[in-house]
C-alpha positions as CSV (number, residue, x, y, z in Angstrom):
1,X,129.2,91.1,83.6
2,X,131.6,93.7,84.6
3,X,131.2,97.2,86.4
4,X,130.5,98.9,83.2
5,X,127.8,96.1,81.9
6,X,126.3,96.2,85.2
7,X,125.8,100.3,85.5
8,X,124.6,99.8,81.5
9,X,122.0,97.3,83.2
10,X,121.0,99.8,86.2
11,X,121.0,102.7,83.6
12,X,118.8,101.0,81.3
13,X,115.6,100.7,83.6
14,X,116.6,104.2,85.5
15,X,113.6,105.9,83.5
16,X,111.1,103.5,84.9
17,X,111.5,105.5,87.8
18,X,110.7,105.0,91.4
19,X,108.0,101.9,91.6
20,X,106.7,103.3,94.9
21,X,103.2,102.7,94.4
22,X,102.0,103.0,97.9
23,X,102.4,105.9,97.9
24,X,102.9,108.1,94.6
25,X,101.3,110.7,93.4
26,X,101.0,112.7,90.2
27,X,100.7,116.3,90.0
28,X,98.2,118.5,88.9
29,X,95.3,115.8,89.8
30,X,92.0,116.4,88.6
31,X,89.4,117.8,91.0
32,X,86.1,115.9,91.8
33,X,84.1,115.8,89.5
34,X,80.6,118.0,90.1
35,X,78.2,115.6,88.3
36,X,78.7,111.5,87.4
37,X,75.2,111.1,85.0
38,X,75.1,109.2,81.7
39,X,78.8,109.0,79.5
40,X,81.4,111.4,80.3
41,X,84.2,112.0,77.9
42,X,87.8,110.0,78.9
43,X,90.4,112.1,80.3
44,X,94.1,111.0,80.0
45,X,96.1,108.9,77.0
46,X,94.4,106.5,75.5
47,X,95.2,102.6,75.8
48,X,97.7,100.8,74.4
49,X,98.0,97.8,72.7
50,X,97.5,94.6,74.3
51,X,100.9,92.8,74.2
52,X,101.5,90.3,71.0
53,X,100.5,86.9,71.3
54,X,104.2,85.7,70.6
55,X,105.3,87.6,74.0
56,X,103.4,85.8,76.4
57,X,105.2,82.8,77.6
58,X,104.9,79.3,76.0
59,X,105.8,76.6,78.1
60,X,106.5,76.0,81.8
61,X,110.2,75.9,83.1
62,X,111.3,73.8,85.9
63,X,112.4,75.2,88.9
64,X,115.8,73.3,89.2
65,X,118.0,74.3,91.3
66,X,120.9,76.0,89.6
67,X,124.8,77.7,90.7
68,X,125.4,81.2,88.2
69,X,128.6,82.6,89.5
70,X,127.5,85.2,86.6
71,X,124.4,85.9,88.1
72,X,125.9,86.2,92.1
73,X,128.6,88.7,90.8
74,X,126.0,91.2,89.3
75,X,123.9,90.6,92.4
76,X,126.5,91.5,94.8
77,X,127.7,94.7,92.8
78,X,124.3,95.8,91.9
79,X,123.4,95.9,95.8
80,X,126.5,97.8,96.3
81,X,126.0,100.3,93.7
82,X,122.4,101.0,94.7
83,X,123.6,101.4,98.5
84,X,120.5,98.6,99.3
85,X,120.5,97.1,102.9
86,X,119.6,93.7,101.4
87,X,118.5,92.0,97.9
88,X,116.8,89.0,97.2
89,X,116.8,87.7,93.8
90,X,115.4,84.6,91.5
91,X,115.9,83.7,87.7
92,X,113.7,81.3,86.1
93,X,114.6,79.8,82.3
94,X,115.3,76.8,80.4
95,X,118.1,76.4,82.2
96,X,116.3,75.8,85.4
97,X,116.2,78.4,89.0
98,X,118.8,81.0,89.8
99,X,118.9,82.3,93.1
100,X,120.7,84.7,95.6
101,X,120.9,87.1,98.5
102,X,123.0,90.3,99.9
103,X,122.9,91.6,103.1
104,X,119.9,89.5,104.1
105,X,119.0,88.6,107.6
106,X,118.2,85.0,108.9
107,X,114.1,86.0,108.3
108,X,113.6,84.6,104.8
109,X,110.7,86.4,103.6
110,X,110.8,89.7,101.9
111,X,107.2,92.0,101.7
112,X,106.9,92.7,97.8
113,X,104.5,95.5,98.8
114,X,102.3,96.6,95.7
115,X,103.5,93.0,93.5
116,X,101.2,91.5,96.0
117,X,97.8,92.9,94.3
118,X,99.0,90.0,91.6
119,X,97.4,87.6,94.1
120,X,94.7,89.6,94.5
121,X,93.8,90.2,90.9
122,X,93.8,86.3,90.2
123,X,92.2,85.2,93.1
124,X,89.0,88.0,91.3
125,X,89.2,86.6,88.0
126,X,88.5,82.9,89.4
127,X,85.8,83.9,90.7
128,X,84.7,85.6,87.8
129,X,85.7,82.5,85.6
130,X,83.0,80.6,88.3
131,X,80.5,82.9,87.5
132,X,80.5,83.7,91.4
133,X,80.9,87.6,90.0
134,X,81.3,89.7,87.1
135,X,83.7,92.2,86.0
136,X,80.6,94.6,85.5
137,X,79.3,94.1,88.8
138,X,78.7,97.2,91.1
139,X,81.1,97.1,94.3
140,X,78.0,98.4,95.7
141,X,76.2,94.8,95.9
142,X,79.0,94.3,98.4
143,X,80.4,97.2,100.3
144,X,78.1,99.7,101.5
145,X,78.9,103.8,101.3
146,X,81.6,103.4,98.4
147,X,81.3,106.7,96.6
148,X,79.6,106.1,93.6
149,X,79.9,102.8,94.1
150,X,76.8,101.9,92.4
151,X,78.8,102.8,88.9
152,X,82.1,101.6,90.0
153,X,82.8,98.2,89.1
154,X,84.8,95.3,90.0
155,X,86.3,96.1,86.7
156,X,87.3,99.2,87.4
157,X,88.5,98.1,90.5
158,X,91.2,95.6,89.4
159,X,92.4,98.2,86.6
160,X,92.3,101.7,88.6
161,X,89.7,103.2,86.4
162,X,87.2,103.6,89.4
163,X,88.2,107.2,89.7
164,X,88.3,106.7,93.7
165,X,91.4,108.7,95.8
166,X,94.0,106.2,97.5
167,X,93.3,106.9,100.6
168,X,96.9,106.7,101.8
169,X,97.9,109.7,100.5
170,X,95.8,111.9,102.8
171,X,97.4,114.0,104.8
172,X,95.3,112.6,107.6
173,X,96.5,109.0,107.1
174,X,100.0,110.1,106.3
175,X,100.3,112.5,109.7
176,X,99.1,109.1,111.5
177,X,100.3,105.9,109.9
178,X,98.3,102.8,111.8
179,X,96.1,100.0,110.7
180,X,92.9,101.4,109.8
181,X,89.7,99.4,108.9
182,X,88.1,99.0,105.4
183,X,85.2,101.6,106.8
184,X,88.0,103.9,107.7
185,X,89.8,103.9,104.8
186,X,86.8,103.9,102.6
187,X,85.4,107.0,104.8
188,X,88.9,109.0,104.0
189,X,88.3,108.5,100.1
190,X,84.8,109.5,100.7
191,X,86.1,112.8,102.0
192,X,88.7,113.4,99.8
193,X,86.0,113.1,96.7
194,X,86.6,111.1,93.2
195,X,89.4,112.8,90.9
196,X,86.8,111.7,88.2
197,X,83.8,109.7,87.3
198,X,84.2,105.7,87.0
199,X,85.6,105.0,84.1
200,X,86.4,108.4,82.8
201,X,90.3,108.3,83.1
202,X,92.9,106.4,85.2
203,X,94.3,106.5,88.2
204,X,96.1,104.5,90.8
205,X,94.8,103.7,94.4
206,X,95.0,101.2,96.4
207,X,91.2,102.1,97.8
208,X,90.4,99.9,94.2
209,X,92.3,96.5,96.2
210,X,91.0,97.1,99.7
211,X,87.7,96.7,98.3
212,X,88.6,94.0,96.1
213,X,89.8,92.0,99.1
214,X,86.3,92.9,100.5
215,X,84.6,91.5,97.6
216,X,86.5,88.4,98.6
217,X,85.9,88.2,102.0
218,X,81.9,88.9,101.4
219,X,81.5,86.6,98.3
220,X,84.0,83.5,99.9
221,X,83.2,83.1,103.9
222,X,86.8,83.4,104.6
223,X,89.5,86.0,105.9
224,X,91.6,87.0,102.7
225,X,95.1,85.6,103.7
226,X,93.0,82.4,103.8
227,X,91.4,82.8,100.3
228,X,94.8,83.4,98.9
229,X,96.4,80.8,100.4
230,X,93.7,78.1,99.4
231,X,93.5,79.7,95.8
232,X,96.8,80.9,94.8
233,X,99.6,78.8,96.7
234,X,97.8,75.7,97.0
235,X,96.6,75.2,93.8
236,X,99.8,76.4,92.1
237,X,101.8,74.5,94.8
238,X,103.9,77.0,95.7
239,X,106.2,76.8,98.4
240,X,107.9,80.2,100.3
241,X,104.9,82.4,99.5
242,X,102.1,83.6,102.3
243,X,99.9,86.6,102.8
244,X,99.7,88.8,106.0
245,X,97.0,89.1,108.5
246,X,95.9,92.4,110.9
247,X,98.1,91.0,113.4
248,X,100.8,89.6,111.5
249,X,103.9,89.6,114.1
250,X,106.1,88.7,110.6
251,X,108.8,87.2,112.5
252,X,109.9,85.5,109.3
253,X,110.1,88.9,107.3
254,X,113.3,90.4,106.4
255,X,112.9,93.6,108.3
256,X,112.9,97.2,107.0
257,X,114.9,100.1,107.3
258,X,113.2,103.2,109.1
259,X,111.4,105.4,106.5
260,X,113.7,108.3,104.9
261,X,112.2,111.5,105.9
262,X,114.1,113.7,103.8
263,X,111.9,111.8,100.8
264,X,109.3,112.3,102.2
265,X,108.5,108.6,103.3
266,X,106.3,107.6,106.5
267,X,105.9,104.3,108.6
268,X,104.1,101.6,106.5
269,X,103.7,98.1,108.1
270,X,103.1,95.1,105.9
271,X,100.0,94.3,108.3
272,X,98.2,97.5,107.8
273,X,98.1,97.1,103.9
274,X,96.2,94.5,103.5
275,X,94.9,93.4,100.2
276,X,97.0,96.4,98.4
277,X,100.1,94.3,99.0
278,X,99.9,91.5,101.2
279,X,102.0,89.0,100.2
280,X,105.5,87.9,101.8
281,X,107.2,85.8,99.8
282,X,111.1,84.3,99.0
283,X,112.9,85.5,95.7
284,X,112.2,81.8,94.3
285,X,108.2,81.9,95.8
286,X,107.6,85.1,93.8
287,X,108.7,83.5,90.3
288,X,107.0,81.0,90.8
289,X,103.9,82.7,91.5
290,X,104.3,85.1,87.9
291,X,104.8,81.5,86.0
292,X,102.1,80.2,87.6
293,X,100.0,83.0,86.6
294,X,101.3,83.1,83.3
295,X,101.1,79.4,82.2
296,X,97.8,79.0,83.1
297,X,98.0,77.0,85.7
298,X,95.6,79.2,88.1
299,X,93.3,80.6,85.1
300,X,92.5,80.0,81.5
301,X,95.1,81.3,79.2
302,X,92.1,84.0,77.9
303,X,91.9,85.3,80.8
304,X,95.4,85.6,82.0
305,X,95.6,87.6,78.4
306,X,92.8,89.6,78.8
307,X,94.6,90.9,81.8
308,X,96.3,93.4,79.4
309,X,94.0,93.6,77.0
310,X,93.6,97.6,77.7
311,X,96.7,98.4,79.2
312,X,96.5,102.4,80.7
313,X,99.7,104.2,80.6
314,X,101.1,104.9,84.3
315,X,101.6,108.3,85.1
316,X,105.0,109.6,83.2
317,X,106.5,106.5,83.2
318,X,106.9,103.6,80.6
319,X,104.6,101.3,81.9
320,X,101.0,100.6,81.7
321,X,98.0,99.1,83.8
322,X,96.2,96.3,83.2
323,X,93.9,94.6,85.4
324,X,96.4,93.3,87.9
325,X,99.5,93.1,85.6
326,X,101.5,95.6,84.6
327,X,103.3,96.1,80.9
328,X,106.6,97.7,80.9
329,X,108.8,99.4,78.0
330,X,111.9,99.4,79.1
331,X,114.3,101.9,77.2
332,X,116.9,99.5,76.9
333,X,119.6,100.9,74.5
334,X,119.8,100.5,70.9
335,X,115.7,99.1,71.0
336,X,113.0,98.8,73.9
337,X,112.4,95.7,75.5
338,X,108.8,94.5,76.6
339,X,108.3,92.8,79.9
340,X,105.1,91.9,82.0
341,X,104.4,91.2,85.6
342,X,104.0,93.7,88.5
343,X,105.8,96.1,90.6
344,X,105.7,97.1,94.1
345,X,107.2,99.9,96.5
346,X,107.0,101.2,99.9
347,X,108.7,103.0,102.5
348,X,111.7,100.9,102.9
349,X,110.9,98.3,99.4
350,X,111.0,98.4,96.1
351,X,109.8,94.8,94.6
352,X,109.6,93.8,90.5
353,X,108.8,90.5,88.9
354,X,108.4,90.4,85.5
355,X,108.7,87.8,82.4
356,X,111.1,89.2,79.9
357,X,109.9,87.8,76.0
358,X,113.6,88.6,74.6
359,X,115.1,86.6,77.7
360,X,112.9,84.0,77.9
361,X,113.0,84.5,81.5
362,X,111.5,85.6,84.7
363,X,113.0,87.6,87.2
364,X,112.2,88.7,90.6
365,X,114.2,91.4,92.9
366,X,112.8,93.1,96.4
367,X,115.3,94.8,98.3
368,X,115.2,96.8,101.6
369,X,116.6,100.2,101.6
370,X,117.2,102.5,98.4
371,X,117.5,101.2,94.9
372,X,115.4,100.0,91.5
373,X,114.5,96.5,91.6
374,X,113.7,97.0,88.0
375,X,117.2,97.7,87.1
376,X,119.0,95.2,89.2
377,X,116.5,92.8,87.8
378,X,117.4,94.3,84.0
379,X,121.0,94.0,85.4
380,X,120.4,90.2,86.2
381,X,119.4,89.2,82.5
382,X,121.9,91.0,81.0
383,X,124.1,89.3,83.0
384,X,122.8,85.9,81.0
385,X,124.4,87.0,78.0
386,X,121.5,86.0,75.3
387,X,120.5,89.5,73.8
């Protein structure tokens, strides 16, 4: 691809805008609501459709090894055009694995921040395919003091319908980034009241993954980085993927670049985040996880489906929520394209991995400093030459 195919690949996705999850937040938020008692009436856009049967992927590809002087020249010029301290990148297809870095140190795991709740989200839905839980479950039958949490549901939970404030956006918690415990954290949403009754509208917070990877911890025995491992990277057999602990030195983590005031960004370490984004993986680790998802190979088909089934539009921006996977329109020129997978962003991040149906292909970008991992990712595929 040359320089004008590669800023027609950045420019495509550049209406995603920024995939800073941890810490967005829309205007004009609705205040708490006075009364939750019998149905209220939805607030916000409705659903939309679940995504076509013919766009989920249909076979497994294997992850040979693969050179793409192609695919290293967009990387390199997309990093430079984005100004991005480092890039980490993975293309999976027919053809076999695709991967490459800029500007990366010797550490060779990248935090994918918010991508992580993936992880999360399956490592729920086994259990729920076990009959351990339910998706209509209270959170209350395993976390004490949760605001309402005798109406809020693991369901709600996994697709941000619980109405419950993301507790890193206080101004508290902002004024004094630090690890804080699930009591703390719960107590700060507690405070700063529901922006609506469960189920009445949508809105993402990480509060909804904290006490997911409580429900984890309380229903399994085991710490969550240990549940993850056991259920997600050993039973897919993954290799280059592993999830933080509380003390996490993450000497193996590529490191990050000091938050940018000026935006408005404040310290966040990949320790403190816990089961909102805990996973540090390679480029090749992280497409191999979204395949593994998507074949099958750690739930049922169904259920991986049903994971979109009522996808919630996100804010202003073309994608939509499901229960742990995202759906994306990408204004691609000429017609929109369709991916799935998750996104993720932080103070120093930005992390996509997605399955593109027109592509027939995954792709996976993080990088450190500024830039759209969506659009070097869209950049990537482009760069394949098959639309």
């Amino acid at each position: 691809m040359q320089g004008a195919g590669i800023a027609a690949g950045i420019a495509a996705v550049i209406a995603l805008g920024p995939t800073a999850l941890w810490a967005q937040t829309p205007a004009g938020a609705p205040p708490q609501p006075p009364l939750c008692e019998g149905t209220a009436s939805r607030l916000g856009p409705a659903a939309r459709p679940a995504p076509a049967p013919e766009l989920w992927p249909a076979s497994t590809f294997e992850a040979t090894g693969r050179e793409d002087e192609a695919l290293d020249d967009v990387l390199m010029r997309a990093s430079g055009a984005m100004g991005a301290d480092s890039v980490g990148a993975a293309v999976l297809d027919a053809d076999g694995l695709w991967s490459g870095r800029t500007g990366a140190e010797d550490a060779p795991l990248f935090w994918w921040a918010s991508a992580g709740k993936l992880a999360v989200a399956v490592a729920v839905l086994q259990l729920v395919e076990e009959g351990a839980v339910a998706l209509d479950d209270p959170v209350s039958r395993w976390v004490e003091d949760v605001p309402l949490g005798e109406r809020i549901t693991l369901g709600m939970l996994l697709d941000h319908t619980s109405g419950l404030y993301s507790s890193n956006e206080a101004a508290s918690v902002r004024a004094d980034p630090r690890f804080r415990t699930l009591d703390e954290l719960v107590a700060v949403a507690r405070d700063e009241g529901s922006l609506f009754c469960p189920g009445q509208g949508w809105r993402y917070s990480n509060t909804n993954y904290w006490l997911l990877g409580a429900v984890l911890e309380a229903v399994e025995g085991q710490p969550l980085d240990q549940i993850l491992t056991r259920r997600i990277v050993d039973r897919a057999g993954l290799s280059g993927v592993r999830f933080v602990t509380p003390d996490d030195a993450l000497s193996e983590m590529q490191p990050l670049p000091p938050p940018d005031e000026a935006r408005g960004e404040v310290e966040v370490h990949p320790a403190w985040v816990g089961a909102a984004g805990p996973m540090l993986a390679t480029p090749e680790g992280a497409v191999g996880l979204l395949q593994a998802v998507l074949t099958g190979r750690l739930l049922p088909s169904e259920r991986v489906r049903s994971m979109l089934d009522q996808p919630w539009p996100m804010f202003d921006q073309p994608m939509a929520y499901g229960r742990g996977l995202m759906l994306y329109e990408v204004p691609e020129p000429g017609r929109p394209l369709t991916w799935i997978g998750h996104s993720g962003g932080a103070s120093g991040v930005k992390a996509a991995l997605v399955w593109s149906p027109v592509d027939r292909a995954y792709v996976a970008v993080v990088l450190t400093g500024p830039g759209s991992a969506e659009a070097a990712a869209n950049a990537l595929l482009r760069a394949r030459g098959r639309r």
